[in-house]
C-alpha positions in Angstrom: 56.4 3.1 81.3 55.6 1.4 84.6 57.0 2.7 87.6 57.8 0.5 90.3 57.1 1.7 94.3 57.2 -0.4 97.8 61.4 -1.2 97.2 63.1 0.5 100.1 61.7 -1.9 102.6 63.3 -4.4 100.9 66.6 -2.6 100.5 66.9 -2.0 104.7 65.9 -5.1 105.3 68.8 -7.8 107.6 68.9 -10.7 105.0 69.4 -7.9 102.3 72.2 -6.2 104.1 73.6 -9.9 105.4 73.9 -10.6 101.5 75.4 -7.2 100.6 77.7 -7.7 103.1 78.8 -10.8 101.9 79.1 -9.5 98.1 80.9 -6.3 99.3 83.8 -9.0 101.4 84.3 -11.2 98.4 88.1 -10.9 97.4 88.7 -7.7 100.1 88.2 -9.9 103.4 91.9 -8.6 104.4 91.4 -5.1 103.4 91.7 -3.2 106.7 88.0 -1.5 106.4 86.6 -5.1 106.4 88.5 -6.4 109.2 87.3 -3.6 111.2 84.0 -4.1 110.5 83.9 -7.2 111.0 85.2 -7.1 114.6 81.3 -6.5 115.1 79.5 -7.7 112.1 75.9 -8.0 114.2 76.2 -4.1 115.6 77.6 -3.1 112.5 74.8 -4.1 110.1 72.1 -3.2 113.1 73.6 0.3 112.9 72.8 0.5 109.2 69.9 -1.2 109.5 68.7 1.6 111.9 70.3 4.3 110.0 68.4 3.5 106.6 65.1 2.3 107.9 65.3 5.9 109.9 66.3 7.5 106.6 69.3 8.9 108.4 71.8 7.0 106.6 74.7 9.6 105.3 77.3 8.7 102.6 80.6 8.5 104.1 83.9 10.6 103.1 85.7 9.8 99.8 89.5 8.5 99.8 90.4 9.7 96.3 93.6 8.5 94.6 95.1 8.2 91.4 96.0 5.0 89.6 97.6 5.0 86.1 96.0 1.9 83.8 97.6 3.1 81.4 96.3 6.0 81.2 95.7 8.1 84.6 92.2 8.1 86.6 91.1 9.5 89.5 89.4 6.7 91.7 87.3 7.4 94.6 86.6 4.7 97.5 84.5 4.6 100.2 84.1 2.9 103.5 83.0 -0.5 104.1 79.7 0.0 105.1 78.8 2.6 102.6 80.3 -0.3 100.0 77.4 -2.9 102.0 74.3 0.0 101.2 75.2 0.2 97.7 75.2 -3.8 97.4 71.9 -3.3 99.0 70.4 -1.3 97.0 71.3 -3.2 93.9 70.3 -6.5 95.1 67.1 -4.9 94.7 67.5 -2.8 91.8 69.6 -4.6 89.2 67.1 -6.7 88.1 64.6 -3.6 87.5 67.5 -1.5 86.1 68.8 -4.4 83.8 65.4 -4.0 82.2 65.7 -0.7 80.9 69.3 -1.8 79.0 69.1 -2.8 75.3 70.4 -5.8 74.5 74.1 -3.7 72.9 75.0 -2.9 75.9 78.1 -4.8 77.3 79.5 -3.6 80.4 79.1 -4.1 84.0 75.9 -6.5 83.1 75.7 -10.1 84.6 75.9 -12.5 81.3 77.7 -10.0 79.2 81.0 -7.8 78.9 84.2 -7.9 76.5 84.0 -11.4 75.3 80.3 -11.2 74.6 80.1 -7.6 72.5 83.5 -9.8 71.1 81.1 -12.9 69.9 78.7 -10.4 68.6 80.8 -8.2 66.6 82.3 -11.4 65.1 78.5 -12.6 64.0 77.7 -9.0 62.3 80.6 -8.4 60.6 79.8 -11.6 58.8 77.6 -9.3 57.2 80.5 -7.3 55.1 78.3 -5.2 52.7 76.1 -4.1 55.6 79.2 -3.1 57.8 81.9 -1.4 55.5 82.2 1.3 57.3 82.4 2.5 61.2 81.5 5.3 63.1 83.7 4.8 66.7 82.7 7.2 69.3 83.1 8.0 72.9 82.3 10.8 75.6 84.8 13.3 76.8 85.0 12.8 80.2 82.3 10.9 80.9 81.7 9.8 84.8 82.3 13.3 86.0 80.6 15.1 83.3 76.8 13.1 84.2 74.5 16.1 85.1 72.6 15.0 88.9 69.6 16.5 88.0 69.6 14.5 84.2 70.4 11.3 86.4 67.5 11.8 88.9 64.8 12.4 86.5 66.0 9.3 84.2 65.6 7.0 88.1 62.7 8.6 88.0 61.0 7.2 84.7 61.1 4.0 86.7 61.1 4.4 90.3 58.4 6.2 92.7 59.3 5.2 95.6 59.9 8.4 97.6 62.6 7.0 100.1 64.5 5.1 98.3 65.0 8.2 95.6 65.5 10.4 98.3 68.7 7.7 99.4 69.9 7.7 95.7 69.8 11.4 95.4 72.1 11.3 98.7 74.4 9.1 97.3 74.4 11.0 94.1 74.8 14.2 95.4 78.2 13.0 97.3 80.7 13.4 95.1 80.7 15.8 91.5 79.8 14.0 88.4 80.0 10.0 89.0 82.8 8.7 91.1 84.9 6.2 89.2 85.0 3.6 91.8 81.5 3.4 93.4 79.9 0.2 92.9 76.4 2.0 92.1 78.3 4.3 90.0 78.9 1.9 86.7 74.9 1.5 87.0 74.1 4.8 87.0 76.8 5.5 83.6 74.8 2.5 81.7 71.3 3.9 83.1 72.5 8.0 81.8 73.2 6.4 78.4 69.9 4.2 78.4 67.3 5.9 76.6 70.0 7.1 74.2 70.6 3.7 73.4 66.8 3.2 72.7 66.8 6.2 70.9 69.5 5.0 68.4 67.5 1.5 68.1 64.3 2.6 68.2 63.5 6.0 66.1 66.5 5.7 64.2 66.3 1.8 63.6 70.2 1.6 63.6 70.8 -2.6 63.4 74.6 -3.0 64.4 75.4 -0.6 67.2 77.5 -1.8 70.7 78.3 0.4 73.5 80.7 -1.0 76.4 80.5 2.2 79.1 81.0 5.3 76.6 82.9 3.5 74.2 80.2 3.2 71.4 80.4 1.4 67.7 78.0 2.2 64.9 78.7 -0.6 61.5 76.9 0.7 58.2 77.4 -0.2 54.5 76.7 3.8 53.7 79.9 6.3 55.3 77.6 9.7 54.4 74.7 8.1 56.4 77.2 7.5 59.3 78.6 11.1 59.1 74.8 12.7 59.4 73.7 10.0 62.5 77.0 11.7 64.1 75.5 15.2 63.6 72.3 13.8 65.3 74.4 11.9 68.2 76.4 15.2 68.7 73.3 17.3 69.2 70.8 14.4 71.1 74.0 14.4 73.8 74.7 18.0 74.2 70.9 19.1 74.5 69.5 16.0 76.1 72.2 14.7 78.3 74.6 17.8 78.8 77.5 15.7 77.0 79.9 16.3 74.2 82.1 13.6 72.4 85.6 13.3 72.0 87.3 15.2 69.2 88.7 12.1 68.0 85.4 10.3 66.7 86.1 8.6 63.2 84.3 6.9 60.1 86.3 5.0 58.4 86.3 1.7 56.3 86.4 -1.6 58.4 88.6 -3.4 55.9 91.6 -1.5 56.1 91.5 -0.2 59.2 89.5 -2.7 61.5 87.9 -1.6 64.4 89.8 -0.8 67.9 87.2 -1.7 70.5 87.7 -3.7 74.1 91.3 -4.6 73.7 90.6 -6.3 70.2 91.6 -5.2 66.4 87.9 -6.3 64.6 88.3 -7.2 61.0 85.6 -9.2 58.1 87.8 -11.9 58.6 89.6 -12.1 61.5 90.6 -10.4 64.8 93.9 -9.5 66.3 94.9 -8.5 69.7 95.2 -4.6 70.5 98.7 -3.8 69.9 99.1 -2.3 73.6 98.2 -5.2 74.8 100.1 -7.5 72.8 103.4 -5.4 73.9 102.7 -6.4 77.1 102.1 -9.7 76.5 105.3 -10.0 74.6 107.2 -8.0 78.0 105.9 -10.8 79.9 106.7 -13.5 77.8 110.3 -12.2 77.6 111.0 -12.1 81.4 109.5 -15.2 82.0 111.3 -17.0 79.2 114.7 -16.3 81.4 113.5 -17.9 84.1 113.6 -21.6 85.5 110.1 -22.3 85.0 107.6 -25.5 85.0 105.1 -25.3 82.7 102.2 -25.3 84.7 104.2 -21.9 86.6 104.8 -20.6 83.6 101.1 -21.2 82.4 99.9 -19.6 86.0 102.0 -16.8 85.1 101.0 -15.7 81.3 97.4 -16.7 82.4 96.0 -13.5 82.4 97.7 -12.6 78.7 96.2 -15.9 77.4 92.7 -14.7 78.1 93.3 -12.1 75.7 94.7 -14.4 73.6 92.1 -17.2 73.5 89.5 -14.8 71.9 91.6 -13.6 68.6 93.4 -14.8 65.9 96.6 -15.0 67.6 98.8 -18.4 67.5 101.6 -17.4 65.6 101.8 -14.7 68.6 101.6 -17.1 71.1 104.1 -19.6 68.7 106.8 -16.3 68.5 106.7 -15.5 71.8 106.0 -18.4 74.2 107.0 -21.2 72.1 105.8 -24.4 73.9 102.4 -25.0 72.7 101.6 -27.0 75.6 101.7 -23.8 78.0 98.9 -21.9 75.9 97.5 -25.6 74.6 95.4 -24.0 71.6 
């Protein structure tokens, strides 16, 4: 594989840091980290500009909090400017690190994401004799249980540039495992899983496999041959990538069951909404059914829920619930 030097000039340079600046604002221009930045924008970005073309740049101090969605997750944030560096860096590297990614994987990647593994899933399961059965995995703890030194040396297989891996190996090193919450840190998840992915495509020639983050599907018309690929997963994880799976991993036939992946319920012939989801949905629907509303206000409202909505079979839902098919209007 061909390494790539001669990037972390273009990283530190002004109209690199002026874009990341702007990408790192959009939708937080009143948080109070930007506003004080931005009280001097020009000395602000010179001081980083002189910090990272000096290599003296330094990650910042994590705030760490706690959010529940549903269920609970610790979430580390950073300061403004350290947010800028990492939308620096990955003006310049996304494109390189995009690269590496096989085609099945869904998150966090321009062009892709839920409604696109979604459209694909649909496609294959088309195929019913070839995907009557599914092996659903995912990683126990996975952002803080990526090893540094695993990380680095996967960067490695395509970057040489000395200064820039000596800034990611800063960055890396600031915080155990991979902070949930670092922009950089959902690329670095999809780039520890990588050449796992190629290893399931490649040498084991496995056609319908997805993976959104850790959350990994494997379709097969033959359950034992999904049982021994999981003995293979199990060990390729722990001795390659110093990871274990989830006690809760599964084969089990699509037609009865369906497949719970990205907030959907996957089936031969149709898909339903994931039933947490759908309870919330139905919560919302309720309190805004007691209120005075328009329909374009109540449409503004349930927006978010008919997302979910417009990608499964889910009319009579919507029909139950809402009522007035002009508000969801398909």
């Amino acid at each position: 594989m061909k390494r790539i030097g001669n990037l972390y000039d273009k990283v530190c340079r002004l109209d690199n840091l002026n874009l990341a600046y702007d990408k790192a604002r959009k939708g937080k221009a009143r948080q109070y980290g930007v506003r004080l930045f931005e009280k001097d924008i020009e000395g602000n970005l010179h001081q980083l500009y002189n910090e990272l073309v000096n290599e003296a740049y330094r990650t910042s101090e994590y705030k760490v909090f706690t959010i529940h969605d549903p269920k609970e997750r610790e979430i580390s944030s950073l300061p403004f400017r350290d947010r800028i560096v990492h939308h620096a860096i990955m003006n310049v590297m996304e494109p390189i690190w995009t690269s590496v990614f096989i085609r099945q994987t869904y998150s966090c990647i321009k062009g892709r994401g839920i409604h696109d593994v979604l459209n694909h899933l649909k496609r294959d399961l088309k195929d019913v004799e070839n995907t009557r059965y599914c092996l659903k995995i995912d990683i126990r703890k996975f952002y803080p249980s990526i090893d540094h030194d695993i990380l680095k040396q996967i960067i490695r297989k395509k970057i040489k540039d000395i200064r820039l891996l000596n800034l990611l190996d800063e960055i890396i090193d600031s915080a155990p495992g991979v902070p949930i919450g670092n922009y950089l840190s959902q690329f670095f998840a999809n780039l520890y899983l990588s050449y796992f992915d190629h290893w399931l495509k490649e040498d084991h020639k496995v056609k319908y496999y997805y993976r959104y983050a850790d959350d990994m599907v494997i379709l097969s018309g033959n359950k034992p041959y999904l049982h021994g690929l999981l003995v293979e997963i199990n060990h390729y994880l722990a001795t390659r990538l110093n990871l274990q799976l989830k006690g809760n991993y599964q084969v089990f036939p699509v037609m009865s069951r369906g497949i719970d992946f990205v907030g959907y319920k996957l089936y031969h012939t149709h898909i339903l909404m994931r039933k947490s989801i759908k309870k919330r949905l139905c919560r919302k629907a309720a309190k805004l059914n007691k209120k005075d509303l328009t329909e374009k206000e109540y449409r503004v409202r349930i927006a978010p829920w008919l997302g979910w909505a417009r990608h499964c079979n889910s009319c009579h839902l919507l029909k139950t619930v809402i009522g007035n098919e002009k508000v969801f209007g398909f």
